[in-house]
C-alpha positions as CSV (number, residue, x, y, z in Angstrom):
1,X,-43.0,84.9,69.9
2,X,-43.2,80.8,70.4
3,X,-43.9,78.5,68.2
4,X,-46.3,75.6,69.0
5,X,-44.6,72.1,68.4
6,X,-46.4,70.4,65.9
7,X,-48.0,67.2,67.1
8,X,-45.5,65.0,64.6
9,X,-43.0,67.3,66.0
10,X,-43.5,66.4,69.8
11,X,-44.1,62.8,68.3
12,X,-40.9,62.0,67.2
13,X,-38.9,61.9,70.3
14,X,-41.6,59.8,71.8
15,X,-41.4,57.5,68.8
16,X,-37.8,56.9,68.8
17,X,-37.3,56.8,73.1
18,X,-40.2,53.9,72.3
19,X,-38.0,52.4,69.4
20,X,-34.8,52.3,70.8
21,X,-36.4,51.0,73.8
22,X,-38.0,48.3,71.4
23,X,-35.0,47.5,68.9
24,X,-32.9,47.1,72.0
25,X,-35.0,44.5,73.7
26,X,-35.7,42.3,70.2
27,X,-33.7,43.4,68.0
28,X,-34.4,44.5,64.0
29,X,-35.5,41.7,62.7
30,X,-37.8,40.5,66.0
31,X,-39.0,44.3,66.1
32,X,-42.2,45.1,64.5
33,X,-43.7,48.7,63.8
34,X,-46.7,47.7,65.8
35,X,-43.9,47.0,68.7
36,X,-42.8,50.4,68.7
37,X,-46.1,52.1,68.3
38,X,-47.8,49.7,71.1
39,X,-44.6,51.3,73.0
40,X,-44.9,55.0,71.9
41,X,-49.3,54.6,73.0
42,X,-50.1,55.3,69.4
43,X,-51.0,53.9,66.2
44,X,-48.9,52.2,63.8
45,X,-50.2,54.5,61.1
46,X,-48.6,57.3,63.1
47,X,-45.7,55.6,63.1
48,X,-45.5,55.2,59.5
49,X,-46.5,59.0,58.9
50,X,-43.4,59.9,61.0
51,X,-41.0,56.9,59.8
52,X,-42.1,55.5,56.1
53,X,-40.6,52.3,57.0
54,X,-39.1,49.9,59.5
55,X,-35.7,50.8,58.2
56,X,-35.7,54.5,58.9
57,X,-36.8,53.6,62.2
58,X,-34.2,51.9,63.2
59,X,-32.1,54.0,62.1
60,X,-33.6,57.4,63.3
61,X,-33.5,55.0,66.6
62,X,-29.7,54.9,66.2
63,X,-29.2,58.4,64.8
64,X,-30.5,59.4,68.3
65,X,-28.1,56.8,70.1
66,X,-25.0,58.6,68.9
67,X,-26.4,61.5,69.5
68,X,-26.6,60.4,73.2
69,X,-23.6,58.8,72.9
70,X,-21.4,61.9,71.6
71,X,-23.4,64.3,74.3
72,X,-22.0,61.9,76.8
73,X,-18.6,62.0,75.8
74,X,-18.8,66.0,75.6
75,X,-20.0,65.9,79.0
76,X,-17.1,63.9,80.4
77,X,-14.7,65.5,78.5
78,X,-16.2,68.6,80.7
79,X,-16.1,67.5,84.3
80,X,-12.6,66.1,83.5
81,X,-10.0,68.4,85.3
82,X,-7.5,66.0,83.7
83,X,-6.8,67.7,80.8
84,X,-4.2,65.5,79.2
85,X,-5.1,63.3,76.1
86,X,-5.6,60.1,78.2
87,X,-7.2,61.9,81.5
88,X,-10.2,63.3,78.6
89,X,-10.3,60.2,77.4
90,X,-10.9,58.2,80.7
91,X,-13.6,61.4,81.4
92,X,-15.3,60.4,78.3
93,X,-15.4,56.6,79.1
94,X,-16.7,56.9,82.3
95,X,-19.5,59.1,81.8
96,X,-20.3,56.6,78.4
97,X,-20.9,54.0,80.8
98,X,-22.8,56.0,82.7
99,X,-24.8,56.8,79.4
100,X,-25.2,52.7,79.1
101,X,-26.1,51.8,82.5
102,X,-29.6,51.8,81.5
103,X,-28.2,49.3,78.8
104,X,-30.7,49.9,76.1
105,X,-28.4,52.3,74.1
106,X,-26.0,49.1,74.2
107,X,-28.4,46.7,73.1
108,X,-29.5,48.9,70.2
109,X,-25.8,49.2,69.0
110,X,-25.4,45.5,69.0
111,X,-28.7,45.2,67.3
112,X,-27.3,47.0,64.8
113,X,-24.4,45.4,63.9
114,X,-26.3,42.2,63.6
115,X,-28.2,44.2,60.8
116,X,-25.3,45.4,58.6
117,X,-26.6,43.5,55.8
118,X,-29.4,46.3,56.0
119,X,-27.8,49.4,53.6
120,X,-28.9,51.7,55.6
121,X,-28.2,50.6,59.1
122,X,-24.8,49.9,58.0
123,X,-24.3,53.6,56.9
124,X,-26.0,54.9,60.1
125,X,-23.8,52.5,62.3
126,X,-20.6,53.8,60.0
127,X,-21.7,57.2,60.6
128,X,-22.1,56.9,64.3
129,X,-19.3,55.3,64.9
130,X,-17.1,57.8,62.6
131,X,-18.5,60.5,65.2
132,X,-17.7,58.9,68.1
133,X,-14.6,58.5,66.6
134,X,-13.9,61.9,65.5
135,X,-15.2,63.5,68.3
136,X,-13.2,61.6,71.0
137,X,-9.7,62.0,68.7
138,X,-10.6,65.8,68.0
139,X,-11.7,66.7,71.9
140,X,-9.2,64.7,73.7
141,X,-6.3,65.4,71.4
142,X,-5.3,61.9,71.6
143,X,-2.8,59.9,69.0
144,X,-5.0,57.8,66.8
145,X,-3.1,54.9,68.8
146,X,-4.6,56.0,71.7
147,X,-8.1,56.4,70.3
148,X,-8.5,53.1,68.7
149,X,-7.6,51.5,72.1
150,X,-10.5,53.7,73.4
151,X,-12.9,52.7,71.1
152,X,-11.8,49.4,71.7
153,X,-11.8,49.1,74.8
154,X,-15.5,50.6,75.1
155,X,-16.2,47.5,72.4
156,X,-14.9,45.0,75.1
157,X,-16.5,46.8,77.8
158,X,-19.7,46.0,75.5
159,X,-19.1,42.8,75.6
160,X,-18.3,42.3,79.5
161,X,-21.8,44.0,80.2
162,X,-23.5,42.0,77.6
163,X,-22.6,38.3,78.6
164,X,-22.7,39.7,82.5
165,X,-18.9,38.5,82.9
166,X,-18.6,40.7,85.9
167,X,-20.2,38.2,88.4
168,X,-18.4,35.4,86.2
169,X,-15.6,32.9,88.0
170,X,-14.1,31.8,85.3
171,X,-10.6,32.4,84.2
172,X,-11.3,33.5,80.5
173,X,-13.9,35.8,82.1
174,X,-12.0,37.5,84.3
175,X,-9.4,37.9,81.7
176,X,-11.3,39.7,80.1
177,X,-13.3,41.6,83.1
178,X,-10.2,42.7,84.9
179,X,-9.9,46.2,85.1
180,X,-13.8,47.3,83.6
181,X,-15.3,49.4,85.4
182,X,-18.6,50.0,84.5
183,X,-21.4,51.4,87.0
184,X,-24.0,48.6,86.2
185,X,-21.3,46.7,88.4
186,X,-20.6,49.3,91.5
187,X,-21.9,47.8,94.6
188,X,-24.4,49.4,96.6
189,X,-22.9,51.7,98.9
190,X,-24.2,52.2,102.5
């Protein structure tokens, strides 16, 4: 027996692909409803009736990011055939930046720590970072050492992508460049 999808219910993944896709380019604050309906091809009413207000937007926006985030890092822990603590790890690193290539995902996390002032971004960006964190410590096995260098290291590889410091000639840039790899930088290959 199938069940028909409710319009609200085949809605709301267009709403929040059209959100994150909006928060990411502008931001919370420069993000209007209107934005992410005018982006979704429906009414902001219909945004409202799926998302009360701005701020559960966003956040159901950034829900969906760590969602995306922790799938990715699931599947990389799965194509890994290094099995080792560090070896899942690098797995789950390299298929995040695959995740971010796109860089809206990215965007939408910075976004959001520009917000924390906001309640309830700050518990969604808590929350979604707690399960990144979790999940990476509990699937790799890794020392806690080893996992906050991780999650570090993905914050710096943030960074790199965000300010474009791979093309960048300067010393303090390639400081802290050296050694990201991050597919957004791959050159084309023949």
């Amino acid at each position: 027996m199938r069940t028909k999808l409710s319009t609200a219910d085949e809605r709301r993944p267009l709403v929040i692909d059209a959100a994150i896709a909006a928060f990411a380019l502008t931001g919370y604050r420069g993000t209007t409803v209107a934005d992410v309906a005018a982006e979704a091809g429906i009414s902001s009413a219909y945004v409202f009736k799926l998302f009360p207000s701005k701020e559960q937007l966003f956040v159901g926006a950034l829900d969906a990011c760590f969602d995306r985030v922790v799938g990715a890092l699931g599947r990389g822990a799965e194509a890994t055939t290094d099995h080792t603590p560090d070896g899942v790890l690098d797995a789950m690193g390299g298929a995040y930046a695959e995740l971010i290539s796109d860089r809206s995902l990215l965007m939408l996390q910075v976004h959001a720590q520009s917000a924390v002032e906001v309640p309830e971004i700050s518990a969604a960006l808590r929350r979604g970072y707690a399960r990144v964190t979790e999940f990476a410590s509990t699937r790799s096995g890794a020392t806690d050492a080893a996992v906050q260098r991780f999650i570090a290291f993905g914050q710096l590889c943030h960074l790199v992508v965000t300010l474009g410091l791979e093309e960048a000639t300067e010393p303090w840039a390639k400081t802290l460049a050296a050694g990201i790899r991050h597919p957004a930088f791959a050159a084309p290959t023949a």
